[in-house]
C-alpha positions as CSV (number, residue, x, y, z in Angstrom):
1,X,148.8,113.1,99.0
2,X,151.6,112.2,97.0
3,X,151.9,108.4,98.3
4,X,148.0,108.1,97.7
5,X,148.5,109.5,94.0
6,X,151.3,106.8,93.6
7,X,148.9,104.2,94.8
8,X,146.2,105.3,92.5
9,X,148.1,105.1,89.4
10,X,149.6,101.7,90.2
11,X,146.4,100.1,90.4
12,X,145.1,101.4,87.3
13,X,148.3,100.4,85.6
14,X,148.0,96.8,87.3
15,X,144.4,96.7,85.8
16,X,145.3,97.4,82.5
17,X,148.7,94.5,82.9
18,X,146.4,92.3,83.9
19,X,143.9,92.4,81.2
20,X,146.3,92.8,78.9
21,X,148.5,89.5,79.5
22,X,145.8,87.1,79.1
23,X,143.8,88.6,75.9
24,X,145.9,85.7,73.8
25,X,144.2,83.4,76.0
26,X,140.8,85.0,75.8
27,X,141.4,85.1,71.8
28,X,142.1,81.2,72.0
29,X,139.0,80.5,74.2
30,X,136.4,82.1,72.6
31,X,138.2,81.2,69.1
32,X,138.3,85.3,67.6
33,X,140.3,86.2,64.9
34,X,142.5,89.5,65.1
35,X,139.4,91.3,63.1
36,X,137.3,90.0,65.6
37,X,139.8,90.5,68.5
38,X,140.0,94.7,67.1
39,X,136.1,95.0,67.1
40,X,136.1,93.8,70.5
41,X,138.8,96.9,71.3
42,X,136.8,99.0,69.5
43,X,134.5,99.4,72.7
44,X,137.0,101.6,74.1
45,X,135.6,103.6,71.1
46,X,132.2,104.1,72.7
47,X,133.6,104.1,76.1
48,X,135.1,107.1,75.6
49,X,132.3,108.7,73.3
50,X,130.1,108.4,76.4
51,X,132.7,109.3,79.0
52,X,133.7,112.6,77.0
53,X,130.2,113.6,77.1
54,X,129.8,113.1,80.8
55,X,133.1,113.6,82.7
56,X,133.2,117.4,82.6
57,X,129.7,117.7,84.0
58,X,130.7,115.1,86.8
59,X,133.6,117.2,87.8
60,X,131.9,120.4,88.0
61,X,129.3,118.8,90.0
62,X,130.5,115.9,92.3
63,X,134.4,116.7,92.3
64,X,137.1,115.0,91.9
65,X,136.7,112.2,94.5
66,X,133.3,111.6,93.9
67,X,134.2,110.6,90.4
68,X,136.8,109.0,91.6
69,X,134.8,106.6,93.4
70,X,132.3,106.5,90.4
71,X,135.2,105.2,88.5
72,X,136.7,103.0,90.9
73,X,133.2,101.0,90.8
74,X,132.5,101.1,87.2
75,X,136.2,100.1,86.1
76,X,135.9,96.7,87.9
77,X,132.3,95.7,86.7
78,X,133.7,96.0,83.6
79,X,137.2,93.7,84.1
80,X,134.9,91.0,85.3
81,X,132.3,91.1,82.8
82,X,135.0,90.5,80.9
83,X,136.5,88.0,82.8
84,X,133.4,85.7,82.5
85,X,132.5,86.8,78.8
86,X,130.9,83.9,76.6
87,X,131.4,85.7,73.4
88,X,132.8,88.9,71.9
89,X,130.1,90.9,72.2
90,X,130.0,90.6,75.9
91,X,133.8,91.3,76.1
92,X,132.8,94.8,74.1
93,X,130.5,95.9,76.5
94,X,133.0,94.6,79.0
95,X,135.5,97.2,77.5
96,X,133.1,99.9,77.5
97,X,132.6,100.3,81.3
98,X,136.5,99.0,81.4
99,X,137.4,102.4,79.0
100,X,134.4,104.9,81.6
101,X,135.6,103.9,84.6
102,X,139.3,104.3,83.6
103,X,138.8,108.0,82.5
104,X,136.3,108.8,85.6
105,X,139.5,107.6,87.9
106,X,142.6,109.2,85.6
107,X,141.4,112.4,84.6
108,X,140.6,113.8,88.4
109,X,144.1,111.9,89.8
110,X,145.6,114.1,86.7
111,X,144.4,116.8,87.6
112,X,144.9,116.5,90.9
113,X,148.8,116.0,90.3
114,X,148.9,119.1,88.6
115,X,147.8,120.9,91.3
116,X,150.2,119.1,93.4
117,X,152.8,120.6,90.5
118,X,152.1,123.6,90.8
119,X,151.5,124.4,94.8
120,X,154.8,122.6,95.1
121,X,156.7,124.1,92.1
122,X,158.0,120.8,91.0
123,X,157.5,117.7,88.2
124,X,155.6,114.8,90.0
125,X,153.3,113.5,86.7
126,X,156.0,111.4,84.8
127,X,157.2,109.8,87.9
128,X,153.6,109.1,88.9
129,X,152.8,107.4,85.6
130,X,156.0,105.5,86.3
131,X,153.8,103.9,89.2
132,X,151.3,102.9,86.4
133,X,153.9,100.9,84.4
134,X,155.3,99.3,88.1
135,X,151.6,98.3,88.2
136,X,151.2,96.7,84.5
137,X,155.0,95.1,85.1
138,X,153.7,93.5,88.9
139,X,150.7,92.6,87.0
140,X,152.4,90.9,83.9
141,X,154.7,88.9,86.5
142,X,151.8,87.8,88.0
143,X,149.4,86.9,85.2
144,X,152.4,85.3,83.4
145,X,153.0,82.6,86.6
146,X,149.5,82.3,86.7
147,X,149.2,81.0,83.1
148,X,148.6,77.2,82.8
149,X,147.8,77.3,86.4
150,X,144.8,79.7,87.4
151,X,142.1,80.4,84.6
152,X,141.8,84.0,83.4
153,X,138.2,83.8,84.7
154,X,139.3,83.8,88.4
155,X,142.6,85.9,87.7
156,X,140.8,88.7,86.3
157,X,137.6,88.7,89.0
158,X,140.5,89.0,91.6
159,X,142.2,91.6,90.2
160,X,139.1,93.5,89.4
161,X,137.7,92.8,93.5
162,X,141.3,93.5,94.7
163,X,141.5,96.9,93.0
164,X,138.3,98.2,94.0
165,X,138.5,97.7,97.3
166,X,142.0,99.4,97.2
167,X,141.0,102.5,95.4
168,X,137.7,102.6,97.2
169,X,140.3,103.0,100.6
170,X,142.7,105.4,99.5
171,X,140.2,107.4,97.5
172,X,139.3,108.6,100.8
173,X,142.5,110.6,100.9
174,X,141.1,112.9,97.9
175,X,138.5,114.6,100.4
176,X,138.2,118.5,99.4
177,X,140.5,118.0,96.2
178,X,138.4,119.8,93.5
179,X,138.8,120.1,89.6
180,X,137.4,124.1,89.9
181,X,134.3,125.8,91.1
182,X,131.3,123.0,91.6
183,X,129.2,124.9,89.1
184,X,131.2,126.9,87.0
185,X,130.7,125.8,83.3
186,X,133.8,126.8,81.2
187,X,132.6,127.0,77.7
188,X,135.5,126.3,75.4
189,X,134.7,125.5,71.3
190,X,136.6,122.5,69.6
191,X,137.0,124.6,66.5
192,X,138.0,129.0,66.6
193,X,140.4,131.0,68.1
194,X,143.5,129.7,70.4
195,X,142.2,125.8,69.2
196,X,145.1,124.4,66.6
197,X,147.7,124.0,69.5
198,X,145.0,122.0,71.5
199,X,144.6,119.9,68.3
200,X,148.2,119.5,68.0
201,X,149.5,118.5,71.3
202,X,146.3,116.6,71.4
203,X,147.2,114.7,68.1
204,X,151.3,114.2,69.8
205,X,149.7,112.5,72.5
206,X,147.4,110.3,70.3
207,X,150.6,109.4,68.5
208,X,152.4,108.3,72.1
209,X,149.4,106.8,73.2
210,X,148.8,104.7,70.2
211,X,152.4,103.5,70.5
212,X,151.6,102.6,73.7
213,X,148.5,100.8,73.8
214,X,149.7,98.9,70.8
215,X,152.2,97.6,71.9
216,X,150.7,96.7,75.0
217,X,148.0,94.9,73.4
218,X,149.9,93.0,70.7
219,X,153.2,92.0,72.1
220,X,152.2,89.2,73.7
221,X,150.1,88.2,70.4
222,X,152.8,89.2,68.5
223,X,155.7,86.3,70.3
224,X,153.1,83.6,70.5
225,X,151.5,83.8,66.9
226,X,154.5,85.6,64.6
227,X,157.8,84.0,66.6
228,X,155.9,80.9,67.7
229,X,156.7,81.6,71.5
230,X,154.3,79.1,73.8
231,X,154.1,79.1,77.4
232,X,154.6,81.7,80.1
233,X,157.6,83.7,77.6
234,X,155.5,85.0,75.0
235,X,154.9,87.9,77.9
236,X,158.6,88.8,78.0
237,X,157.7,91.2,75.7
238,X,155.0,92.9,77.4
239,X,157.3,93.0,80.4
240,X,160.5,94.5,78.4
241,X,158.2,97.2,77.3
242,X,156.7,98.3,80.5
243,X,160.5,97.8,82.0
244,X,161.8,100.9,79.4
245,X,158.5,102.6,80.8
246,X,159.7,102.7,84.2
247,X,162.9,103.6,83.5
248,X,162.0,106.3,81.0
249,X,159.5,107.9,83.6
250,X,161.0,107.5,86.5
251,X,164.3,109.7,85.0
252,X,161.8,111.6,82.9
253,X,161.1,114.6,85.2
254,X,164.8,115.2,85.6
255,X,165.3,114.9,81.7
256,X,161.9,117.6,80.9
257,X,163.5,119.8,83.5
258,X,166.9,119.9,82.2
259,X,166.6,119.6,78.5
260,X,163.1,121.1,78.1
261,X,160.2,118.3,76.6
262,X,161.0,119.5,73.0
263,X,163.6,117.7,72.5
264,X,163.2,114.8,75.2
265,X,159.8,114.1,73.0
266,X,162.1,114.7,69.6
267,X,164.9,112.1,70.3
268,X,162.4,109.8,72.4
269,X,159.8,109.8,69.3
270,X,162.9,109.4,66.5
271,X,165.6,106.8,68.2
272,X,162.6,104.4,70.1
273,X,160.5,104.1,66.3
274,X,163.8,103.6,64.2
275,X,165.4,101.2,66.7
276,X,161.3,99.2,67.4
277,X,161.4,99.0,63.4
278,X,165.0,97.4,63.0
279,X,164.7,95.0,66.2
280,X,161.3,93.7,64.4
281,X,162.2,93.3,61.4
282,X,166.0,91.6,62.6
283,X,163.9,89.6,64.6
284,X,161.2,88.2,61.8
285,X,164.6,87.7,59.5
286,X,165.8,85.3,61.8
287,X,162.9,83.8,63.5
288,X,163.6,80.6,61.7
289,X,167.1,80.2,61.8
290,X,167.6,80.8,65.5
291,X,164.7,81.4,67.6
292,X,166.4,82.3,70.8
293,X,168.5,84.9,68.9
294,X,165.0,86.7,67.6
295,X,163.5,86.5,70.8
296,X,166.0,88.2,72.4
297,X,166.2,90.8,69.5
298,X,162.7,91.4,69.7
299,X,162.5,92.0,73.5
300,X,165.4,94.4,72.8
301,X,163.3,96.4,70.5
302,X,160.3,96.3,73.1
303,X,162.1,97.7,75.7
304,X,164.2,100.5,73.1
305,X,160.2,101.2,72.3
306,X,159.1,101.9,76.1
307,X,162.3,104.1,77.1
308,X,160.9,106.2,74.1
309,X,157.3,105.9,74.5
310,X,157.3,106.6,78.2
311,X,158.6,110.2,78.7
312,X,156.4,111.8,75.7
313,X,153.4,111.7,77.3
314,X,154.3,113.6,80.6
315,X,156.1,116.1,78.4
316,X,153.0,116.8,76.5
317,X,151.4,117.7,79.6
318,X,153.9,119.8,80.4
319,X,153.3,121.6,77.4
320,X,149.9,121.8,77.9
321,X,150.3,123.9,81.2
322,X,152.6,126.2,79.5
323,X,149.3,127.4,76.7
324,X,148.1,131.2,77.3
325,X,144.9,132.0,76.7
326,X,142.7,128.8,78.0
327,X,142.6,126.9,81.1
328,X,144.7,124.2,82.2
329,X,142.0,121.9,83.5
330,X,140.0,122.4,80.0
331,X,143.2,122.3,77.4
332,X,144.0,119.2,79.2
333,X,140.7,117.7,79.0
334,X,140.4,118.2,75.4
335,X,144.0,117.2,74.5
336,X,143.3,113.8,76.7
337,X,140.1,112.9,75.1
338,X,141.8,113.5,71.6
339,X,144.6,111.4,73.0
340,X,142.2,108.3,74.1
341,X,141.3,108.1,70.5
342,X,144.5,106.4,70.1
343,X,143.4,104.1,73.5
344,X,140.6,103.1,71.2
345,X,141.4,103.0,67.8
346,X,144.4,101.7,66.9
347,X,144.5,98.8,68.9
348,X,141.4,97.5,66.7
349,X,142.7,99.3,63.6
350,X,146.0,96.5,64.2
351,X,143.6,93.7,64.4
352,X,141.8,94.7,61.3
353,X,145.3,94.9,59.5
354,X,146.4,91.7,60.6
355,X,143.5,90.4,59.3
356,X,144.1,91.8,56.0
357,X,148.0,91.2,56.5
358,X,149.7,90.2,59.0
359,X,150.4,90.9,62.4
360,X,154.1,91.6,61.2
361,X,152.8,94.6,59.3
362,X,149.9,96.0,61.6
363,X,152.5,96.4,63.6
364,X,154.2,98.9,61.5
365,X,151.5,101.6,62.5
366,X,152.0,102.1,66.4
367,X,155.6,101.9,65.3
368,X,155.4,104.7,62.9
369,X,152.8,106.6,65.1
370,X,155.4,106.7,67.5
371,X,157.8,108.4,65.0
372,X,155.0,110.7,64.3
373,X,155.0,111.5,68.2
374,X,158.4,112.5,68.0
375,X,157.9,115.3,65.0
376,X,155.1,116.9,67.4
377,X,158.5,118.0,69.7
378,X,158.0,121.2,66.8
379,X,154.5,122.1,68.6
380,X,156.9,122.4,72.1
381,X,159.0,124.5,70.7
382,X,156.3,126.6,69.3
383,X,154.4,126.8,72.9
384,X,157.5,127.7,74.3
385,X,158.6,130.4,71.8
């Protein structure tokens, strides 16, 4: 089960590498500004609107592999109706089924893996969203020898064909794995009694999600049209960042074990935003004097920011298994869908700034928002206590 679970997180993380590498291309094509280009992120705004509303209801009812395979069919509909996307507005609804499909596949792998956690009585979640960033990294190889040589029409249908006839295969593996009784309805308010720690560890992981997404989104945006970086580099730092992913993840499970995720998610949130923020602005300073020098500086700073973003994340889940009083399946639920907030807004909310700005200081918020993730370590400590 564990080798399928690796699989399944590697393709969704090579779905999300792939799309990501080539949005400076799509921006070029269809001529969008970075307002535009954030209004167009802003689907996954109404993806997950509609898949919050839904996804609980399909678990109780189908299961988990079920809505797996729900997912694994909507997901790539959506990469190719971007893929082939004359105009923004196709692109957003392109990114609406891209955002429902991705949560009808991650939340019942997640849960799944914590299952897995717990009949086995050992951490398995960080190192399987390392998997994710090996797929985004494989990806960004790939889509970064592909540019100037295959369109992002055809690289993108591929991808999207490729993956679903993957996960459609080893989603067969998930037979019998359910997310709770098939019609048990947990009713559980937003707002009362045993809610603020939802709403905080829910907020941590918006923060670490945030981080992640923009930098994900922007980095490659953020060479080409701040440092001038042309051609196949301006993805070097897309590919720094998921590098400190890997390496944070894959050593993260030790780390939560041995130190406790308080203080992983204290010195991950503090040290990766102060050293992201000095790297950028280094790198700006001497953009013009030496542009080697700041490109290497800047892909520093990427891959300081993905050894701290990477380990929050698992260590917030880890956290969330630890609350009394409410169910794991339903504290995680909530905490993820106030996480994918951060999926969905701030990636737009940078565009917007840029377009107010610059691109130089939209990119002050994920940075910060990571720093933010890092003062959340105090709801940890609370849980813990």
């Amino acid at each position: 089960m564990s080798r399928v679970l690796r699989t399944h997180f590697f393709f969704l993380g090579v779905l999300i590498g792939g799309w990501s590498t080539r949005i400076p291309e799509v921006k070029s094509e269809l001529n969008l500004s970075d307002a535009t280009l954030g209004r167009v992120l802003m689907g996954s705004t109404l993806g997950i609107l509609i898949s919050s509303q839904v996804i609980g209801w399909l678990m109780r009812e189908l299961g988990a592999k079920k809505t797996f395979y729900l997912g694994s069919m909507i997901f790539p509909a959506g990469y190719i109706c971007i893929a082939f996307a004359p105009n923004a507005w196709v692109i957003f609804v392109g990114v609406v089924f891209f955002v429902i499909g991705y949560a009808f596949i991650d939340n019942p792998i997640t849960i799944i893996t914590q299952e897995l956690e717990r009949v086995a009585d050992r951490k398995f979640l960080s190192g399987f969203h390392a998997y994710w960033c090996m797929g985004t990294l494989a990806a960004a190889f790939f889509g970064s020898f592909l540019i100037g040589r295959v369109s992002y029409h055809l690289h993108l249908t591929g991808l999207g064909i490729l993956s679903f006839i993957v996960l459609a295969i080893s989603g067969r593996a998930l037979e019998g794995q359910k997310s709770g009784e098939k019609n048990k309805k947990i009713d559980f308010p937003w707002f009362g009694k045993n809610t603020g720690m939802i709403w905080a560890i829910g907020f941590g992981m918006l923060c670490a999600q945030s981080a992640e997404f923009g930098a994900t989104d922007w980095s490659a945006l953020f060479l080409r049209d701040v440092l001038g970086i042309t051609g196949q580099f301006y993805v070097g730092s897309f590919i720094a960042f998921q590098v400190g992913m890997i390496v944070s993840r894959l050593s993260g499970d030790v780390y939560i074990h041995r130190y406790g995720p308080e203080k992983v998610i204290r010195v991950c949130g503090y040290v990766g935003s102060l050293m992201w923020l000095v790297t950028m602005v280094v790198g700006v300073e001497v953009n013009n004097s030496n542009q080697p020098v700041a490109y290497v500086v800047i892909l520093l700073g990427y891959l300081i920011a993905g050894l701290g973003v990477g380990p929050i994340y698992p260590a917030l889940i880890t956290v969330v298994g630890r609350l009394k009083g409410v169910e794991t399946s339903v504290a995680f639920a909530r905490c993820g869908l106030i996480a994918l907030i951060g999926f969905a807004v701030v990636p737009g909310l940078i565009g917007f700034i840029s377009d107010l700005s610059s691109l130089n200081i939209a990119m002050l918020l994920p940075i910060t928002l990571l720093g933010v993730a890092g003062f959340m370590s105090r709801v940890a400590r609370r849980v813990s206590a």
